[in-house]
N, C-alpha and C positions, 0 to 999 in steps of 0.2 A: 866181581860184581859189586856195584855199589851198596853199601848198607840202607836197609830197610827204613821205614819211621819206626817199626818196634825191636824192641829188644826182650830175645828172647832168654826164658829161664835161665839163669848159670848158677855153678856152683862156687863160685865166688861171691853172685846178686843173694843167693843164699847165706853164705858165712857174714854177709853185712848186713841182712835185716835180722841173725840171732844174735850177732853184737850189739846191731840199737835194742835188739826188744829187754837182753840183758841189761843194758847202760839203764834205759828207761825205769825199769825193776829196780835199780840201786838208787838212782834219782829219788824214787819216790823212798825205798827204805830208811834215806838219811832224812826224805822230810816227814815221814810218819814220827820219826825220832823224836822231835819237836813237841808230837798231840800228848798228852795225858794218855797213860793204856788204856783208863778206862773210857773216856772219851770214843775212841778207835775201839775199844769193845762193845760200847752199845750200838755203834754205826751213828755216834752224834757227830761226825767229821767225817769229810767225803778227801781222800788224799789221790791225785790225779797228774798225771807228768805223761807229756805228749810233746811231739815234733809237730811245729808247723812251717809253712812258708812264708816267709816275712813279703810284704807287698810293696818292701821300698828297696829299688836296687841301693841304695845310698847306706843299708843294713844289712847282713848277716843273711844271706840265704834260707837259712834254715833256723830257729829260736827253739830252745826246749820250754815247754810251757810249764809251771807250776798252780797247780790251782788248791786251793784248801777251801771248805765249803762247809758252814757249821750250820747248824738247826738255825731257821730263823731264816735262811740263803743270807746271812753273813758272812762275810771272807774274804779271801782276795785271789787273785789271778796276776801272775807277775812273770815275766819272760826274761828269759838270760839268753844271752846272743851267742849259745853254741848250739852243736849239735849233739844229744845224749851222749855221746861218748866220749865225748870233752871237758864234761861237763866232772868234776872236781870236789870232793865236799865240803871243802875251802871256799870254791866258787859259789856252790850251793847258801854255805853257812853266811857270807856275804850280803847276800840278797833275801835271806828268812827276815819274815816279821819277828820283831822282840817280842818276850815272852806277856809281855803287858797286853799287848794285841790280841795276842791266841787268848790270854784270860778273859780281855773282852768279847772277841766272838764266842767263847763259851757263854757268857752270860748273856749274849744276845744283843751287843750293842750293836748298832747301827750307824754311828759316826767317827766310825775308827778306818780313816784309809790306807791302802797297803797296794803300794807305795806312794807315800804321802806326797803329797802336791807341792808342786815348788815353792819356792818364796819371791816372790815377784815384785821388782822395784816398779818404781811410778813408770807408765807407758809400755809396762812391759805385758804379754796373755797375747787371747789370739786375737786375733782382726775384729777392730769394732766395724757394728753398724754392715755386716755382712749378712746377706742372708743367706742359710743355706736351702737347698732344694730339697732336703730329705730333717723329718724328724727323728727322737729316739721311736724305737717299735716298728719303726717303716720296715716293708719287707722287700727285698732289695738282693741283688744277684753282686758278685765281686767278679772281676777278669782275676782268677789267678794261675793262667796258664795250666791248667791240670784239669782232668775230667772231660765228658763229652765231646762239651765246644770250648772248654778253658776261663767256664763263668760258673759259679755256686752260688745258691741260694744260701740269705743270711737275714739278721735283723738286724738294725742298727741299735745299741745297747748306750750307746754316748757321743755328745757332741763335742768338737774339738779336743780330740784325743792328745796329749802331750807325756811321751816316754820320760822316765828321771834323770836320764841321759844327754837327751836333748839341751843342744841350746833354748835361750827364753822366751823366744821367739820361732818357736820352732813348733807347729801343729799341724796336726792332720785331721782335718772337717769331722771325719770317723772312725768311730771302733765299731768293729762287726762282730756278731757270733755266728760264725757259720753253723747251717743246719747238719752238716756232716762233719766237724771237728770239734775237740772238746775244747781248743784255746780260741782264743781271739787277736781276728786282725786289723789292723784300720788299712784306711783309703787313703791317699796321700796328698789327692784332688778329687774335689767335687765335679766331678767329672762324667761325662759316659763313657769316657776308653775305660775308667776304671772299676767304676760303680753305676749300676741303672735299676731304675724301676722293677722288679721284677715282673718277668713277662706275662704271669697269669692275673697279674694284677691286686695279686693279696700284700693288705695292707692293714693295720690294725686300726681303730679308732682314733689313738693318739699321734700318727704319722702324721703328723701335719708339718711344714717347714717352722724352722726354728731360726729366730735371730743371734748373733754373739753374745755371748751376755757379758 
């Protein structure tokens, strides 16, 4: 008989999500490493490592997310292109913000990026003089093949997103936070196969379209 659309329990589908939930647990142990105790003792630092779906076939299927979160919602959120179990505290130590960053998000700066923005020669950033069809705050649905009907509710959080990995020339219209995961994904195109309106039609104040800047 041919197989199903689902797949059911196994105990194999079992010994691999107590591996990720493991890997995930040590993820996050090496980056607590990082905060001051006392920091992580009064709950002035939120330390968070989750798998997502990346929304660009041209990337890593699956990204372990990193997010540190100081008083003030100063921090950063930063992805590494495996999946928790791959994931290395080599790889980890890599990609942590320097110690100068975490001092400032303790103290509550706000101008400290992580991971910092490229260095861009003349002619180089995303597309001028484009407009796009969605602002930050818009509220907005993603196709990411998973759920219901394969679409999630999200906001848009930034416009022309660009990974540190990336070529210079290389952006994606959006970063989203989805409503049901703790990382963040962009759109790859301003698009409806990818990204649309959300159907109930909630929308914030400040959704208005945005040009390139």
């Amino acid at each position: 008989m041919a197989p199903g659309p689902f797949t059911l329990p196994s105990a194999e589908n079992d010994v691999n999500e107590k591996r990720k939930r493991a890997a995930i647990r040590e993820v996050k142990k090496w980056a607590e490493s990082y905060i001051p105790n006392d920091i992580l003792e009064k709950h002035d630092c939120i330390v968070d490592v989750s798998e997502i779906q990346c929304g660009d076939p041209n990337c890593a299927p699956i990204d372990t997310v990193v997010r540190l979160l100081f008083k003030g919602n100063v921090g950063c959120v930063f992805g590494l292109p495996f999946e928790a179990v791959q994931v290395t505290k080599e790889i980890l130590d890599e990609q942590m913000p320097p110690e100068e960053y975490i001092e400032g998000w303790i103290e509550g700066r706000e101008d400290l990026e992580w991971p910092p923005g490229p260095e861009l020669a003349e002619g180089e950033g995303p597309p001028e003089g484009v407009e796009l069809r969605f602002g930050v705050d818009a509220r907005v649905e993603c196709c990411i093949g998973v759920g219901e009907d394969g679409w999630a509710p999200g906001t848009i959080v930034a416009l022309w997103y660009r990974h540190p990995t990336w070529g210079p020339k290389d952006y994606a219209p959006y970063q989203i936070q989805l409503d049901d995961h703790d990382g963040l994904i962009f759109a790859p195109q301003d698009s409806d196969v990818c990204i649309r309106l959300l159907q109930d039609g909630g929308m914030s104040d400040r959704s208005t379209p945005a040009e390139a800047k």
